[in-house]
N, CA, C and O atoms as a Tripos MOL2 file, in Angstrom:
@<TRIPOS>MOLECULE
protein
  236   235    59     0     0
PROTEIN
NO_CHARGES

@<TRIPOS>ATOM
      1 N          97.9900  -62.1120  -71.8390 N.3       1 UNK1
      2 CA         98.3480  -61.3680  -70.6310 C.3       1 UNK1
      3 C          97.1930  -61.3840  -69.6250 C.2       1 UNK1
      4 O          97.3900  -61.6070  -68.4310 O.2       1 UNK1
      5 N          95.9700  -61.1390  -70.1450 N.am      2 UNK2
      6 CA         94.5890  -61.3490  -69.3040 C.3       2 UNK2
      7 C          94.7910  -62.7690  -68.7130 C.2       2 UNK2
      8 O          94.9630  -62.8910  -67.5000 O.2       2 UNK2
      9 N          94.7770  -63.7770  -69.4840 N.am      3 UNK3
     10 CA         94.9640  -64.9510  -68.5650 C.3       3 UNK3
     11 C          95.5450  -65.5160  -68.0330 C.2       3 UNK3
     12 O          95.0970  -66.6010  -67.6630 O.2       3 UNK3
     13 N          97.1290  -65.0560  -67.6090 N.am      4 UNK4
     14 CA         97.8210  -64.7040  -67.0180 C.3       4 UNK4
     15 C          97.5830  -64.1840  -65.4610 C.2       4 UNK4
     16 O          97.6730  -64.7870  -64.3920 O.2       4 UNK4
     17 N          97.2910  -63.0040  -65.7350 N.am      5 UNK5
     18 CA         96.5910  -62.0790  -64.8290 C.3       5 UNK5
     19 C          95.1960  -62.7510  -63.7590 C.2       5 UNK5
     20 O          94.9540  -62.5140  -62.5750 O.2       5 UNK5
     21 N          94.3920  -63.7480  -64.8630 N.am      6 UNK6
     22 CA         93.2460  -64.5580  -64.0380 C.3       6 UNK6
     23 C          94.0470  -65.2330  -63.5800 C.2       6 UNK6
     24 O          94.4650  -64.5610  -62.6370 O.2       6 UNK6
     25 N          94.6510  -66.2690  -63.5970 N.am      7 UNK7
     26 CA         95.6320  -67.2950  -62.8820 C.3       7 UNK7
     27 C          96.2440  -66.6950  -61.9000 C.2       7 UNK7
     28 O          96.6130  -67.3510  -60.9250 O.2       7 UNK7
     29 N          96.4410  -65.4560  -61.9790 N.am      8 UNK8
     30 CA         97.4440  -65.0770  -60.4450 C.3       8 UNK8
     31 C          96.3290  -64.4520  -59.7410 C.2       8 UNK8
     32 O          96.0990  -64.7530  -58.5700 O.2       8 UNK8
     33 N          96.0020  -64.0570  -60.0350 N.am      9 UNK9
     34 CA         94.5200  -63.7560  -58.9980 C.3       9 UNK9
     35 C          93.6250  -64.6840  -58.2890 C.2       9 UNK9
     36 O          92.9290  -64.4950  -57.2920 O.2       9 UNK9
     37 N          93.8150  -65.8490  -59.1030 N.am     10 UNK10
     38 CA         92.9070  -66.8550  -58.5250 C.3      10 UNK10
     39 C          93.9660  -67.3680  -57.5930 C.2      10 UNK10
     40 O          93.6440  -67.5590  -56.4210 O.2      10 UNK10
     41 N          94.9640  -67.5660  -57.9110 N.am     11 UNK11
     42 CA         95.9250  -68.0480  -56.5390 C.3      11 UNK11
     43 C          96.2450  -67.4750  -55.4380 C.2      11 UNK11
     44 O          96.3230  -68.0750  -54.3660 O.2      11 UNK11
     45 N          96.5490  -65.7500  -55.6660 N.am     12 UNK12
     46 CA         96.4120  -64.9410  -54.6790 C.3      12 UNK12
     47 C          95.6110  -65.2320  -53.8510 C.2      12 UNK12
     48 O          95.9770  -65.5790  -52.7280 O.2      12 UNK12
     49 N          94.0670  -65.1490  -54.2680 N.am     13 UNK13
     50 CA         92.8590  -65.2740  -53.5630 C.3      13 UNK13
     51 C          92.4730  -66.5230  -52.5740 C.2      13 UNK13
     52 O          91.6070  -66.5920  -51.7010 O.2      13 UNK13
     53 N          93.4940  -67.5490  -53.0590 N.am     14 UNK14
     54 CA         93.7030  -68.5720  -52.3960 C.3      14 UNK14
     55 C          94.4020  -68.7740  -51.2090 C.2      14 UNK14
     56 O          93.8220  -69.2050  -50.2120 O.2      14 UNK14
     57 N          95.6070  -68.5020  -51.2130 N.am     15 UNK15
     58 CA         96.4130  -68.4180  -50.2610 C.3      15 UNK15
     59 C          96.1450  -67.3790  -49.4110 C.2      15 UNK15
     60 O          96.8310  -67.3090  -48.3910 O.2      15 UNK15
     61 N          94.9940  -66.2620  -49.6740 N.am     16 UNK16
     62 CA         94.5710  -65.3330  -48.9830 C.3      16 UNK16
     63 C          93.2970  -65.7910  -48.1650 C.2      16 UNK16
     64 O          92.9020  -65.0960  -47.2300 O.2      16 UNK16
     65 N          92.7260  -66.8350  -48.4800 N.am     17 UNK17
     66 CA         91.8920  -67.9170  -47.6890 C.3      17 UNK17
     67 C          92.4280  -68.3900  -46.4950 C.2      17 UNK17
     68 O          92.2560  -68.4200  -45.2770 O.2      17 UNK17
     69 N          93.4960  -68.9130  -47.8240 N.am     18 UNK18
     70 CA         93.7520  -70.4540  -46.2990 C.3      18 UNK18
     71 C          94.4650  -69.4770  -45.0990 C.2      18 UNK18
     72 O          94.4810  -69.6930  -43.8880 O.2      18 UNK18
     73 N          95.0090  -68.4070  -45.7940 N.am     19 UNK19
     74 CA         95.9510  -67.7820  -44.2530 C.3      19 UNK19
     75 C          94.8530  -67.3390  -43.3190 C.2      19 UNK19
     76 O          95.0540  -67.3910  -42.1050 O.2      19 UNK19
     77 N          93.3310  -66.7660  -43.9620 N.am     20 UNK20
     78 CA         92.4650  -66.3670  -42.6910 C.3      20 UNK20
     79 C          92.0960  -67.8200  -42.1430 C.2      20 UNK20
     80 O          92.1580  -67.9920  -40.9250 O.2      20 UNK20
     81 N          91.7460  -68.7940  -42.9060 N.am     21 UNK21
     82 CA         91.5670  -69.8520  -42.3600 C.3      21 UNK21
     83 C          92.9350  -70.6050  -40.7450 C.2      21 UNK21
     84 O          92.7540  -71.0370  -39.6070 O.2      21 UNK21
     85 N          93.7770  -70.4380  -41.3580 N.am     22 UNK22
     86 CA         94.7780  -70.8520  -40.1130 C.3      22 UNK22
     87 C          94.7620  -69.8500  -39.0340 C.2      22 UNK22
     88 O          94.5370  -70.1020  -37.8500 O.2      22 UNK22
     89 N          95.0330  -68.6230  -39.5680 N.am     23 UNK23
     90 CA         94.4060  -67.8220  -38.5410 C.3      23 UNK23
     91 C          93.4380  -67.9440  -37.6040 C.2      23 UNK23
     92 O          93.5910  -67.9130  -36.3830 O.2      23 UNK23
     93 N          91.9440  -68.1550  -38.5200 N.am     24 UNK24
     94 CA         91.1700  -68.0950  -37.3110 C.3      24 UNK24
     95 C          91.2250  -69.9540  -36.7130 C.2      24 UNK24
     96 O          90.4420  -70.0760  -35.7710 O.2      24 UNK24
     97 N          91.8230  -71.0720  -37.0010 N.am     25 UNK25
     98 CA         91.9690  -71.7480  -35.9040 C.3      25 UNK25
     99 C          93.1190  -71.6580  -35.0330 C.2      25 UNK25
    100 O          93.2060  -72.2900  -33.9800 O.2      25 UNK25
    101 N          94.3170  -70.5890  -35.6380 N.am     26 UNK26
    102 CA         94.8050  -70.2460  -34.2990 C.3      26 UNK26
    103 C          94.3220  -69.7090  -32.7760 C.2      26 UNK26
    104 O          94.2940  -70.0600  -31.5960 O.2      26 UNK26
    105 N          93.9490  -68.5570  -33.7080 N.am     27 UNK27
    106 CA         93.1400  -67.8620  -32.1930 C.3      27 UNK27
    107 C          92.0390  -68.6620  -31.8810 C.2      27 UNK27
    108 O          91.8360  -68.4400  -30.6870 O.2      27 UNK27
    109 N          91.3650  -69.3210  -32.2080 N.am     28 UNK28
    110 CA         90.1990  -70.1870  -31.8540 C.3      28 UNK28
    111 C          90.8050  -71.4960  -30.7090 C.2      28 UNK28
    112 O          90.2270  -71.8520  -29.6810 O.2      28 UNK28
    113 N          92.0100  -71.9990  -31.2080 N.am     29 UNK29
    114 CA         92.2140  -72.8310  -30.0200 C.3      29 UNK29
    115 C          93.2600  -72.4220  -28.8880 C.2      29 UNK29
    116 O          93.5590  -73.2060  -27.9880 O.2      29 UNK29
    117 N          93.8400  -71.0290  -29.0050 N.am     30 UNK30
    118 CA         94.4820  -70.1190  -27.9880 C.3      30 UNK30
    119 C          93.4810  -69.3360  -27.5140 C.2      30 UNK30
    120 O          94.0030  -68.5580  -26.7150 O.2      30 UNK30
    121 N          92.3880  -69.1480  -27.5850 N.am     31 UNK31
    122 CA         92.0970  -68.1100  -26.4000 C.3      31 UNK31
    123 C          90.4420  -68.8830  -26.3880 C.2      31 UNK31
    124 O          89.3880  -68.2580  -26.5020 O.2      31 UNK31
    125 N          90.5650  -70.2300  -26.2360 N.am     32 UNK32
    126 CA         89.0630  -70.9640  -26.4570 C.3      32 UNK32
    127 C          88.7630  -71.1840  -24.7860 C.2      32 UNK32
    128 O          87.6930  -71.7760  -24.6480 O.2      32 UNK32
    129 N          89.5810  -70.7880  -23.1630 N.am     33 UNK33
    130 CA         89.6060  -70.8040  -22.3150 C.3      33 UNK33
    131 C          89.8400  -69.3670  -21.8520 C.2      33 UNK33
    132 O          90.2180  -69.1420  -20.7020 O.2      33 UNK33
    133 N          89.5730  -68.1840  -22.9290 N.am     34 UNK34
    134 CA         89.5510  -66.9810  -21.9700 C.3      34 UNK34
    135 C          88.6270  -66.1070  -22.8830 C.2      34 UNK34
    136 O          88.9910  -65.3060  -23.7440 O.2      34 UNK34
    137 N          87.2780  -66.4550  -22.4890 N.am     35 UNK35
    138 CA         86.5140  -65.7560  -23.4050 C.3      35 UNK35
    139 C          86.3930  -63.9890  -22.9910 C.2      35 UNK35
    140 O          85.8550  -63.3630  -23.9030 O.2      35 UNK35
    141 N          86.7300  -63.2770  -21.9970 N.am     36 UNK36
    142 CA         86.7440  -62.1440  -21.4980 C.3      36 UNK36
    143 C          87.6140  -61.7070  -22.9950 C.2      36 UNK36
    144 O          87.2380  -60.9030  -23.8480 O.2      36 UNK36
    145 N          88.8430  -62.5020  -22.9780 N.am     37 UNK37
    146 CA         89.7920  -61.6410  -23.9060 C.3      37 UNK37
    147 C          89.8120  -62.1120  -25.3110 C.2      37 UNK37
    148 O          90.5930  -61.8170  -26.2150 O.2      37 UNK37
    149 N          88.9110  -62.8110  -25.3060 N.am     38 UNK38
    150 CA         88.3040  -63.2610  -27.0100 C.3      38 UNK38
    151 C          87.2530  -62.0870  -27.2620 C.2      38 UNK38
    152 O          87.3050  -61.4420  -28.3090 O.2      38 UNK38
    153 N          86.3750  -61.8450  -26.3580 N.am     39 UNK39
    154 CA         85.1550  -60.3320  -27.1230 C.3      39 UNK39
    155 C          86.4100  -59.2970  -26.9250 C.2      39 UNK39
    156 O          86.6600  -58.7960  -28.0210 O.2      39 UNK39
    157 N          87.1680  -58.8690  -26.0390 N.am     40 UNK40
    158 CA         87.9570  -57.7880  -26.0570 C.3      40 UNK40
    159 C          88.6570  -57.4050  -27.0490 C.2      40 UNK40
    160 O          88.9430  -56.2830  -27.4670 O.2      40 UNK40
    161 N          88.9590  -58.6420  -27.4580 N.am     41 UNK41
    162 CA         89.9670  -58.9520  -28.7710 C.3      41 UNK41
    163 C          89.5600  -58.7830  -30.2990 C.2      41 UNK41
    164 O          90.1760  -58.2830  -31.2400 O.2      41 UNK41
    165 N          88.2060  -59.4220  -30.2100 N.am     42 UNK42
    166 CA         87.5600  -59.2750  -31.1410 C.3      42 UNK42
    167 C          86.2870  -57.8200  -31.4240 C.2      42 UNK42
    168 O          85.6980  -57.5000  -32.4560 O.2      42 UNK42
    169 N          86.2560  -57.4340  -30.5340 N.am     43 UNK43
    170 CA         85.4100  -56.1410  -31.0260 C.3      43 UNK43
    171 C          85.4520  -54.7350  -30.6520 C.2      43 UNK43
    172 O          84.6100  -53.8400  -30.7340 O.2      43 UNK43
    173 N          87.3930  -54.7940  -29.9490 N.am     44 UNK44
    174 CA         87.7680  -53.2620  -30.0630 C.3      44 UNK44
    175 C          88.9740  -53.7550  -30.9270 C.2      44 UNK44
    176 O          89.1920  -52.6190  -31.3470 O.2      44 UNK44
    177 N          89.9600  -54.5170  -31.5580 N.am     45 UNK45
    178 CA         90.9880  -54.8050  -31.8540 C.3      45 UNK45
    179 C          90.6080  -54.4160  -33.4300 C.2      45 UNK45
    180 O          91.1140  -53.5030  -34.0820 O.2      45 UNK45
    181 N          89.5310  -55.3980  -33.8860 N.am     46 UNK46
    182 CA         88.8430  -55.1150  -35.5850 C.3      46 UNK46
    183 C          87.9180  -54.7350  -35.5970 C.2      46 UNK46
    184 O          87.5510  -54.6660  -36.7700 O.2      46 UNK46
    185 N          86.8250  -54.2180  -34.6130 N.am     47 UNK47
    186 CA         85.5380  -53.7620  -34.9420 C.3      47 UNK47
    187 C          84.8940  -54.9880  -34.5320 C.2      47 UNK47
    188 O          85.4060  -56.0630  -34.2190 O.2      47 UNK47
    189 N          83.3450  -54.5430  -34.6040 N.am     48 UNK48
    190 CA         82.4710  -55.8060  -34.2560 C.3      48 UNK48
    191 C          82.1840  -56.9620  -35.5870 C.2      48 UNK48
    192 O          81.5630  -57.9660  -35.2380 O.2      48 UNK48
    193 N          82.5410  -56.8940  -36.8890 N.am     49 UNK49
    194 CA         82.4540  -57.2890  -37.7610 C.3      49 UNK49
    195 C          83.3340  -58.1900  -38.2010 C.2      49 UNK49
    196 O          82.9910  -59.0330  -39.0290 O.2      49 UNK49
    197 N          84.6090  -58.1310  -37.6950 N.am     50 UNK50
    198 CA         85.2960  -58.2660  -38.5800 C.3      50 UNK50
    199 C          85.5430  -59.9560  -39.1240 C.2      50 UNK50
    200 O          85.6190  -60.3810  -40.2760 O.2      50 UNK50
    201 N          85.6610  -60.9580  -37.3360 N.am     51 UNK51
    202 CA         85.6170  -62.3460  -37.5120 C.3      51 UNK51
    203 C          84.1800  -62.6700  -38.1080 C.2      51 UNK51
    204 O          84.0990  -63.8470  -38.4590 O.2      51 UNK51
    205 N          83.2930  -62.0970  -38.2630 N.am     52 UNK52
    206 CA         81.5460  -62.4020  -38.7980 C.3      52 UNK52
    207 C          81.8400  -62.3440  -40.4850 C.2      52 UNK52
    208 O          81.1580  -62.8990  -41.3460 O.2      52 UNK52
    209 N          82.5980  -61.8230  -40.6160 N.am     53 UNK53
    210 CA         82.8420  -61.6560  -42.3360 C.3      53 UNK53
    211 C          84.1330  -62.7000  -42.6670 C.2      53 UNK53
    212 O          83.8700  -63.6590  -43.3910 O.2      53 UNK53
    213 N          85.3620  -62.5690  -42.2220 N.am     54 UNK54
    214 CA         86.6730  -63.0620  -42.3380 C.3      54 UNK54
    215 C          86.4980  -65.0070  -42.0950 C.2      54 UNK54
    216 O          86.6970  -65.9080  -42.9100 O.2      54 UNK54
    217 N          86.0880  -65.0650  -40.7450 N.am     55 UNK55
    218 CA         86.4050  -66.6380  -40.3990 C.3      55 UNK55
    219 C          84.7370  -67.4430  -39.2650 C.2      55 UNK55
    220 O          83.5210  -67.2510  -39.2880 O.2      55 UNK55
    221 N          85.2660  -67.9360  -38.8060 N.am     56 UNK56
    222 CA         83.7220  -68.3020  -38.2820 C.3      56 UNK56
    223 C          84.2280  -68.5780  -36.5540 C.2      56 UNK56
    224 O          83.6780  -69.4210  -35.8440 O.2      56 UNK56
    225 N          85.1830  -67.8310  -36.1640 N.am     57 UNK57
    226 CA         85.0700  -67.6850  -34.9830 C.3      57 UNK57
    227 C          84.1150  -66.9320  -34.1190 C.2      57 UNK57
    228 O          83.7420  -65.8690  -34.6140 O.2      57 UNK57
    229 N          83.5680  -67.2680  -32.7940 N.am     58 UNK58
    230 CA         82.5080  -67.1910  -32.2150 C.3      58 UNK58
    231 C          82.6280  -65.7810  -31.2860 C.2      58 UNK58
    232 O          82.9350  -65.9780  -30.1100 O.2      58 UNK58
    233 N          82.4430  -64.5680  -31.6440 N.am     59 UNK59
    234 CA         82.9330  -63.3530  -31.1170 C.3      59 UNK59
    235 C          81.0440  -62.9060  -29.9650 C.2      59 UNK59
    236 O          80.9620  -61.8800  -29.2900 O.2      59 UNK59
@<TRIPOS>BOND
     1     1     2 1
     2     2     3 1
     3     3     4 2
     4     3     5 am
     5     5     6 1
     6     6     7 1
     7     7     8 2
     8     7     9 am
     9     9    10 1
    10    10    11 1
    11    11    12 2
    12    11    13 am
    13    13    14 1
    14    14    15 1
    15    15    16 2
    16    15    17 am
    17    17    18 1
    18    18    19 1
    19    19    20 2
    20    19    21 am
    21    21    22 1
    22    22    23 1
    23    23    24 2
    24    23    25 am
    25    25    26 1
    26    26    27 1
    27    27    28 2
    28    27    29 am
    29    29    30 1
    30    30    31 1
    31    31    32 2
    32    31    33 am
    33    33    34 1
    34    34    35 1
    35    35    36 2
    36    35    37 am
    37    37    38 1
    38    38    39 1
    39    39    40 2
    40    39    41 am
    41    41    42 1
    42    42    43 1
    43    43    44 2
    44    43    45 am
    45    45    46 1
    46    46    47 1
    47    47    48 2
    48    47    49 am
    49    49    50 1
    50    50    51 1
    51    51    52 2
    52    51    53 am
    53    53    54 1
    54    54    55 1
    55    55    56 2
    56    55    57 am
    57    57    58 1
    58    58    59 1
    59    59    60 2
    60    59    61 am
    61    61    62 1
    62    62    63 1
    63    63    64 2
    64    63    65 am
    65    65    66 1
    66    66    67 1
    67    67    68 2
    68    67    69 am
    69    69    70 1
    70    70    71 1
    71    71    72 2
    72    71    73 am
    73    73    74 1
    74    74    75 1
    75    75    76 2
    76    75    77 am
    77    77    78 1
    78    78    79 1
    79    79    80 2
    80    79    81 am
    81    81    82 1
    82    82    83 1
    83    83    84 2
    84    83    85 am
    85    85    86 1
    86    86    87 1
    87    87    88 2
    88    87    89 am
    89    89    90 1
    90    90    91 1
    91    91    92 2
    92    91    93 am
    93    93    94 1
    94    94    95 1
    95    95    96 2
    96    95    97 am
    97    97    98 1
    98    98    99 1
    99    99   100 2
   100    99   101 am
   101   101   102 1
   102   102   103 1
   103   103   104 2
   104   103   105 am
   105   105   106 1
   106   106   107 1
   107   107   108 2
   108   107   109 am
   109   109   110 1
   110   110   111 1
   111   111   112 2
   112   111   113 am
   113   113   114 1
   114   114   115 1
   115   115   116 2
   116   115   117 am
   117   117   118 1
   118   118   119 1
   119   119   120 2
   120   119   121 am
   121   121   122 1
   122   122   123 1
   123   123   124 2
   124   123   125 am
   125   125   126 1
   126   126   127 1
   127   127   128 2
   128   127   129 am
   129   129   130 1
   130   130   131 1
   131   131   132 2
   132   131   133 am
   133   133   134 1
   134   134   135 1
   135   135   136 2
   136   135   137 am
   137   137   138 1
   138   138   139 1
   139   139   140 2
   140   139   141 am
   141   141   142 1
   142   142   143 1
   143   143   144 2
   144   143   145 am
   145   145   146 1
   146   146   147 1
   147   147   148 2
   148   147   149 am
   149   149   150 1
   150   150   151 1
   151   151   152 2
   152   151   153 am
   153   153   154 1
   154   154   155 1
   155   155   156 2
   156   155   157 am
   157   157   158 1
   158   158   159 1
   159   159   160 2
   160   159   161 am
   161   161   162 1
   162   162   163 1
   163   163   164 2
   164   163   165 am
   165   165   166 1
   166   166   167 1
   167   167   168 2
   168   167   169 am
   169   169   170 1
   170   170   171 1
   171   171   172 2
   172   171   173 am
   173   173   174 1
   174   174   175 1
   175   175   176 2
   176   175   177 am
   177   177   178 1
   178   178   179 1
   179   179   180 2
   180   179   181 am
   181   181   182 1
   182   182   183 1
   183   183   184 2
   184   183   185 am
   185   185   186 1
   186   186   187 1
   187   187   188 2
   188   187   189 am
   189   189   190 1
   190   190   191 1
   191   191   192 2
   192   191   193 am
   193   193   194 1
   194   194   195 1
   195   195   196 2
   196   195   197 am
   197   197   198 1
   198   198   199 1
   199   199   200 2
   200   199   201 am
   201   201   202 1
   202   202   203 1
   203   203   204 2
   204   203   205 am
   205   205   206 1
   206   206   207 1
   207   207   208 2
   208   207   209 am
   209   209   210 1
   210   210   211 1
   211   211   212 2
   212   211   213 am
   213   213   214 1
   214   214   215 1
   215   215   216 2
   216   215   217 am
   217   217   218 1
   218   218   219 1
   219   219   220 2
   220   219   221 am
   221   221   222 1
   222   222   223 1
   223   223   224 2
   224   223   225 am
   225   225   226 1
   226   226   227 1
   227   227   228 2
   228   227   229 am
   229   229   230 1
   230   230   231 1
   231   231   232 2
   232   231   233 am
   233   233   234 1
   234   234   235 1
   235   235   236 2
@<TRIPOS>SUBSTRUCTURE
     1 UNK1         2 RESIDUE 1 A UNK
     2 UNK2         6 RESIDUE 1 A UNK
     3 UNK3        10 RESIDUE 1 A UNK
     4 UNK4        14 RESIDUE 1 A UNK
     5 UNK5        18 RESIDUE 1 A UNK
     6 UNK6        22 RESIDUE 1 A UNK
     7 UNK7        26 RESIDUE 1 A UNK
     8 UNK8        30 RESIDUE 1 A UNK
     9 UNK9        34 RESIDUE 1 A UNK
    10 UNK10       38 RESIDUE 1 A UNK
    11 UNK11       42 RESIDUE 1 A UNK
    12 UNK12       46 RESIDUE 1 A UNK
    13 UNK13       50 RESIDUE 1 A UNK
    14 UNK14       54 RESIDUE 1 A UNK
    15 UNK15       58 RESIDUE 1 A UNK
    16 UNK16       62 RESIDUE 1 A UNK
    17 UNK17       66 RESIDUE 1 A UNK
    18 UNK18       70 RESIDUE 1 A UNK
    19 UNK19       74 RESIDUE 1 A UNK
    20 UNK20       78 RESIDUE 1 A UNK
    21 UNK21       82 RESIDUE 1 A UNK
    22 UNK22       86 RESIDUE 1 A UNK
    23 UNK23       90 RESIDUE 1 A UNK
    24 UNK24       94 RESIDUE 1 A UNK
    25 UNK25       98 RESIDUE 1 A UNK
    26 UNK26      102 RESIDUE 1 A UNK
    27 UNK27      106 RESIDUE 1 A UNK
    28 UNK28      110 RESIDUE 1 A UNK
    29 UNK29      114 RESIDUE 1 A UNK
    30 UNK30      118 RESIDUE 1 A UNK
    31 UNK31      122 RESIDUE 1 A UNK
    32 UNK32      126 RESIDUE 1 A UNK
    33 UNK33      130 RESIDUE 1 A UNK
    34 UNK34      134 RESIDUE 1 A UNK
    35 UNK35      138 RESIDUE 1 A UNK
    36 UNK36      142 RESIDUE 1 A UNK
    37 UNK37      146 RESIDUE 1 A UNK
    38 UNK38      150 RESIDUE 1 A UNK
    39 UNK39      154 RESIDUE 1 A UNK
    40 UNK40      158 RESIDUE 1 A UNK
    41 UNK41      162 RESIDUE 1 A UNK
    42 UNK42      166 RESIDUE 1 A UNK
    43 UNK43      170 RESIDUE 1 A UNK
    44 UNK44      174 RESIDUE 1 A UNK
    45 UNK45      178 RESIDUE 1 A UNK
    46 UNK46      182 RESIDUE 1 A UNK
    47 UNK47      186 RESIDUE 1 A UNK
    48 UNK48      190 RESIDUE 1 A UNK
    49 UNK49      194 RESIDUE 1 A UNK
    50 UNK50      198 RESIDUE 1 A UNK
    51 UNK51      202 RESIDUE 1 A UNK
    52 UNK52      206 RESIDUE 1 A UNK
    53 UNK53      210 RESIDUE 1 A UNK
    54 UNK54      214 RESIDUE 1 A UNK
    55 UNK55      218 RESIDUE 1 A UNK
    56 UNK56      222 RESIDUE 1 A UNK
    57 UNK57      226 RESIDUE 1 A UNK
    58 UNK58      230 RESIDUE 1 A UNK
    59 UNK59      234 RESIDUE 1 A UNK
């Protein structure tokens, strides 16, 4: 049952990647021409932290 349990966790954790990953090249190539509403977006929407931890978009 434990290894079970490791196997779905490790996949969870996966697909919980790649979705921040698509994520952040969504917003990275939609708002890569309006940087006013990329800091707006990014550091009252999640805090100032949040793309610095999550993805490697440039806040």
């Amino acid at each position: 049952m434990s290894l079970f349990f490791f196997f779905f966790s490790n996949y969870f954790l996966f697909n919980l990647n790649s979705f921040f990953l698509s994520f952040s090249s969504f917003y990275r190539s939609f708002f890569s021409d309006n940087s006013f509403f990329l800091y707006f977006f990014c550091h009252n929407l999640f805090g100032d932290n949040f793309f610095d931890n999550w993805s490697d978009v440039n806040c």
